[in-house]
C-alpha positions in Angstrom: 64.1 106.9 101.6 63.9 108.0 97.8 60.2 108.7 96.8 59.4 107.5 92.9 57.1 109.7 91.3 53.8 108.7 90.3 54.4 108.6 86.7 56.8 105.7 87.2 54.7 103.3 88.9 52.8 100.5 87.4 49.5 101.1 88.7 49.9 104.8 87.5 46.7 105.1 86.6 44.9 104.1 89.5 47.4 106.3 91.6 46.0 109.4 89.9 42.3 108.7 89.9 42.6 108.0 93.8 44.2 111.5 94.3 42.1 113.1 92.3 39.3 112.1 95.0 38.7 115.6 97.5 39.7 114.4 100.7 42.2 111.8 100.8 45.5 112.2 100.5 48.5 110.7 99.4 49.0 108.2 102.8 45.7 107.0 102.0 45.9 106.8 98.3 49.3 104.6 98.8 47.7 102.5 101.6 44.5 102.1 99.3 46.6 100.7 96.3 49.2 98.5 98.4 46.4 96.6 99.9 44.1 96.5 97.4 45.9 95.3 94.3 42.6 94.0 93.0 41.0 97.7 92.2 40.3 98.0 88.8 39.8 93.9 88.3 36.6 94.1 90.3 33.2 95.3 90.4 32.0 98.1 93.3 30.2 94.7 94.7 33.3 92.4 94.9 35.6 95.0 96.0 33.3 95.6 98.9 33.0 92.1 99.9 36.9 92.0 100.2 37.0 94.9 102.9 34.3 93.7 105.0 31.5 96.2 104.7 29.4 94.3 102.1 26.0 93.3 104.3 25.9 89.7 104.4 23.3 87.4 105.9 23.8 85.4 108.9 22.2 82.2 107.5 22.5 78.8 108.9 19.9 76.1 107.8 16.7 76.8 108.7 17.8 79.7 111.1 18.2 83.0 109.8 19.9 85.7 111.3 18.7 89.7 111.7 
């Protein structure tokens, strides 16, 4: 396997700012920008709603959930 270097890749940018966070390394940074194409299109909300942590209600009708 032949490793690119950052500088080369389209999403460059994002690449850097990810490693430049203290604790996560390159395996997560990669992972991070391969799934999540959409970083840097959408707001901290959004973003959050896409990986399932967002709190959402559990709201049917008249019954509401806790």
């Amino acid at each position: 396997m032949q490793l690119i270097p950052v500088s080369k890749l389209p999403n460059a940018r994002t690449v850097e700012i990810r490693n430049s966070v203290k604790g996560i390394g390159p395996v997560t940074v990669s992972t991070i920008v391969a799934e999540l194409p959409e970083l840097g299109k959408l707001n901290r909300h959004e973003v959050a709603k896409l990986v399932g942590v967002a709190p959402m209600n559990n709201d049917s009708g008249k019954s509401t959930g806790k």
